[in-house]
C-alpha positions as CSV (number, residue, x, y, z in Angstrom):
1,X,0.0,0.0,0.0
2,X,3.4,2.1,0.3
3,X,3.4,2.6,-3.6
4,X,-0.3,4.6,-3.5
5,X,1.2,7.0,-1.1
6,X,4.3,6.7,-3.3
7,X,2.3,7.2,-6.6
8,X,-0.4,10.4,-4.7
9,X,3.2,12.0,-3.4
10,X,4.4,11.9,-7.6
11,X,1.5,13.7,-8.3
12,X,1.3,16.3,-5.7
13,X,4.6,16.9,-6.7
14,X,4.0,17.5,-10.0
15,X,0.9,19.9,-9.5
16,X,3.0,21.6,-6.9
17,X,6.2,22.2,-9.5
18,X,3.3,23.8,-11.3
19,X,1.4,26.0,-9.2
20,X,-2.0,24.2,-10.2
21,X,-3.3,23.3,-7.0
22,X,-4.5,27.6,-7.2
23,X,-7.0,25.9,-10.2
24,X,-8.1,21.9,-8.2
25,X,-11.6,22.4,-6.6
26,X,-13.1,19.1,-6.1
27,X,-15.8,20.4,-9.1
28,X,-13.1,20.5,-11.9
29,X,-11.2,17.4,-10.6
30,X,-14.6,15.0,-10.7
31,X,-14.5,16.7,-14.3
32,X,-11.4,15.9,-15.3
33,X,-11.7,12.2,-13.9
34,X,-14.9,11.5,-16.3
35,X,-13.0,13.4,-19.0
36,X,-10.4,11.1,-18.6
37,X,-12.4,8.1,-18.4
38,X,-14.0,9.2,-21.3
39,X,-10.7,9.1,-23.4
40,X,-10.5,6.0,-22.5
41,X,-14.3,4.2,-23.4
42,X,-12.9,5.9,-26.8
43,X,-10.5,3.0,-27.6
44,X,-13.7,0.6,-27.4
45,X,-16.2,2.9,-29.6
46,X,-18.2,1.4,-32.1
47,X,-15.8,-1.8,-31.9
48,X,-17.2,-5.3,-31.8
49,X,-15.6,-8.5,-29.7
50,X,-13.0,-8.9,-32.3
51,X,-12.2,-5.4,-33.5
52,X,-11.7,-5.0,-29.5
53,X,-9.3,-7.3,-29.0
54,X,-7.0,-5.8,-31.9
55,X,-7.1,-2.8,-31.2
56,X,-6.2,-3.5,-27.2
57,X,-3.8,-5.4,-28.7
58,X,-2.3,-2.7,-30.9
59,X,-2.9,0.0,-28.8
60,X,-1.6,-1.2,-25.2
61,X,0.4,1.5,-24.9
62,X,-2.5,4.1,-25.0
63,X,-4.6,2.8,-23.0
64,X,-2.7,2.2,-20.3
65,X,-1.8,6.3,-20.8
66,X,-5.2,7.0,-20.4
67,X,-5.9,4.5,-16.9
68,X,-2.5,6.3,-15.8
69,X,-4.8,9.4,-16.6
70,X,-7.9,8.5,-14.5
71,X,-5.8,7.3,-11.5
72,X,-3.7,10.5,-11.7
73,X,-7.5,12.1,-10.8
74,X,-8.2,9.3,-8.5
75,X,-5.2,9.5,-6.0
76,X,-5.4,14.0,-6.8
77,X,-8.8,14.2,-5.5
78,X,-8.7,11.6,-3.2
79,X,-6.0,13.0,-1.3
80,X,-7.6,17.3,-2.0
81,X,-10.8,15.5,-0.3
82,X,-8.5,13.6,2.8
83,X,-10.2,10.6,2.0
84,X,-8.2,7.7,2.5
85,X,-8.8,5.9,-1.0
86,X,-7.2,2.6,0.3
87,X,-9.8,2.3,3.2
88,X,-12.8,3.7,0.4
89,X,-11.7,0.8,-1.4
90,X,-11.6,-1.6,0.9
91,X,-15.3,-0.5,2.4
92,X,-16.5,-0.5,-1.1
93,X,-15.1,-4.6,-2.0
94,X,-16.9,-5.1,1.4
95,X,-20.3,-4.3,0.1
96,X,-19.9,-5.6,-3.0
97,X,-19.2,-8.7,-1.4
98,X,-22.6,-8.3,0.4
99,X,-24.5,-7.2,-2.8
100,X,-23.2,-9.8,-5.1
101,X,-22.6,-13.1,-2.8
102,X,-20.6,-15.9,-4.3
103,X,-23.9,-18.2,-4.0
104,X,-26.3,-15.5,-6.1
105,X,-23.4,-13.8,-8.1
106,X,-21.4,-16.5,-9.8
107,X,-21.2,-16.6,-13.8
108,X,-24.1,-14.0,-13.4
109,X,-24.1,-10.6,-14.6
110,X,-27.7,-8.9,-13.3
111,X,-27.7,-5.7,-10.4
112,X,-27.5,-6.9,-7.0
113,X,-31.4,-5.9,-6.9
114,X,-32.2,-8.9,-9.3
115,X,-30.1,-10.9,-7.4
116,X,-32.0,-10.6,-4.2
117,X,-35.3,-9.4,-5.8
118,X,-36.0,-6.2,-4.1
């Protein structure tokens, strides 16, 4: 867990060489996180099962530029929010776990609310 501290102090450090953290409001960073995950679904536009799997395979490099992209917003407004996103994580596989039990969940692919019929 020493390398998300690592990786949050990288960014902060760059922001900081920059002056930027004068522009971060937790507004514009949610922005920039969807933006960002937007530039990613882009790879996947409009391809089928096959054309997905050539272009991932072609175009590793860039995608993994644009996750690098959305956790660069992750671990920014994570830490501008002092939320501990280790702990949010951990919380969040918690419920999951409750929503989608192994017993109801497995091979299946409907909302937790289908699974338990509420």
């Amino acid at each position: 867990m020493n390398e998300i501290k690592e990786l949050t102090d990288l960014v902060l450090r760059f922001r900081d060489e920059r002056n930027w953290a004068q522009f971060h409001n937790p507004k514009d960073l949610a922005i920039s996180l969807v933006l960002e995950a937007s530039e990613l679904l882009e790879h996947f536009q409009w391809k089928n099962g096959d054309e997905v799997a050539h272009h991932i395979e072609a175009h590793k490099d860039r995608i993994g530029e644009e996750l690098a992209d959305v956790l660069y917003w992750v671990l920014l407004l994570s830490h501008d929010l002092d939320l501990d996103i280790i702990e949010a994580f951990k919380a969040k596989m918690e419920g999951n776990a409750r929503k989608y039990p192994v017993d109801k969940a497995r091979g299946r692919h409907e909302k937790y609310t289908e699974l338990h019929g509420l």
